[in-house]
Each structure stands twice: as structure tokens, then as C-alpha cells.
N, C-alpha and C positions, 0 to 999 in steps of 0.2 A: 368791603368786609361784610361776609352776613356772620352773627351773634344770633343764640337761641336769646327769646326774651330772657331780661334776668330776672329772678324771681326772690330778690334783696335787693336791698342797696348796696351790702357788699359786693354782690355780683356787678350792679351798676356801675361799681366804681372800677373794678377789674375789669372790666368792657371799655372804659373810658381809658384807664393806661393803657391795653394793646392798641384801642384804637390812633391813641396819641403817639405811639411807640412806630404803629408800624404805617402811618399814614404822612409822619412826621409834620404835625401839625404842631404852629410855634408860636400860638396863641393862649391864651389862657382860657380853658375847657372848665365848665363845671358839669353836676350829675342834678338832675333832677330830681325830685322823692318820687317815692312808691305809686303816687299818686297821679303820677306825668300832667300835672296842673299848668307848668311853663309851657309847656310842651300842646295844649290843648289852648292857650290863653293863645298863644302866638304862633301856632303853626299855620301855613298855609297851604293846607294837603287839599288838591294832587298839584304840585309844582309841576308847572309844565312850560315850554317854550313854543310861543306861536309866531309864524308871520302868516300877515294877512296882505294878500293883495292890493293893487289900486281900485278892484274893484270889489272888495269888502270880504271874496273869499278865500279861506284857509288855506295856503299855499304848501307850509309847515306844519306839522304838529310833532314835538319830541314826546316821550315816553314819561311816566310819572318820577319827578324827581325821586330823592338825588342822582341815582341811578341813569334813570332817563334823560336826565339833562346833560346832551352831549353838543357845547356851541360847534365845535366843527363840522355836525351837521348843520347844523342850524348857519351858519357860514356860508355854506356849499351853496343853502336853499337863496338865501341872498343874492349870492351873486350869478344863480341859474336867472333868478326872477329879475336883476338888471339887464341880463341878455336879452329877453325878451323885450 
């Protein structure tokens, strides 16, 4: 789902139902403030999925989370790299 930034926290929170609404996530969501402080304390940007060879280079590289993180590629690159 891409969302323009929201530029409330009413908007936040109205981002936060569709995205729970149409992503059907059945966890308990909260909103961060204005301030995206959670969001900046514990992010880990850019998420990304690597495998590295036996000999120490990059075999794989996915795309910048969340997005980019697709394991069935990252799967695929696996079990290419056992073939070998």
C-alpha cells in the first residue's frame, strides 16, 4: 500500500485502519506521534536481505525493505548457490 505522508495524526491514524483493514493484519497496531521518534529510535533503514557466498561474496541482494523484501527470491538464490 503507498499512503501520501500524513500530515496529522488524524491522518496517521486513518492510514493505520486502511492499512489494517486491507492488509488484514491481526495484531495489535499502534500510530506513532508527529514526531516519528519510535520510528527513528528502532528503525533499521534500508532492510535489506543478503546471501553471501562461501567465499565471502554477495550472491544476493534484495531491494530496500519492506517492499524489497521478497524471501522467494532470496529462496530461489539459495538453493541456485547449493547447486553449485
Amino acid at each position: 500500500m503507498l499512503l501520501p505522508a500524513a500530515k496529522t495524526l488524524v491522518e496517521k491514524e486513518e492510514h493505520l485502519s486502511a492499512c489494517v483493514r486491507k492488509l488484514d493484519i491481526r495484531f495489535p497496531a499502534v500510530v506513532d506521534g508527529m514526531d516519528n521518534k519510535v520510528e527513528l529510535d528502532y528503525s533499521g533503514w534500508p532492510t535489506r536481505q543478503y546471501l553471501i557466498g562461501k567465499d565471502g561474496k554477495i550472491v544476493y541482494k534484495g531491494g530496500p525493505g519492506p517492499a524489497g523484501l521478497k524471501p522467494p527470491e532470496l529462496e530461489q538464490a539459495i538453493q541456485d548457490l547449493l547447486k553449485r
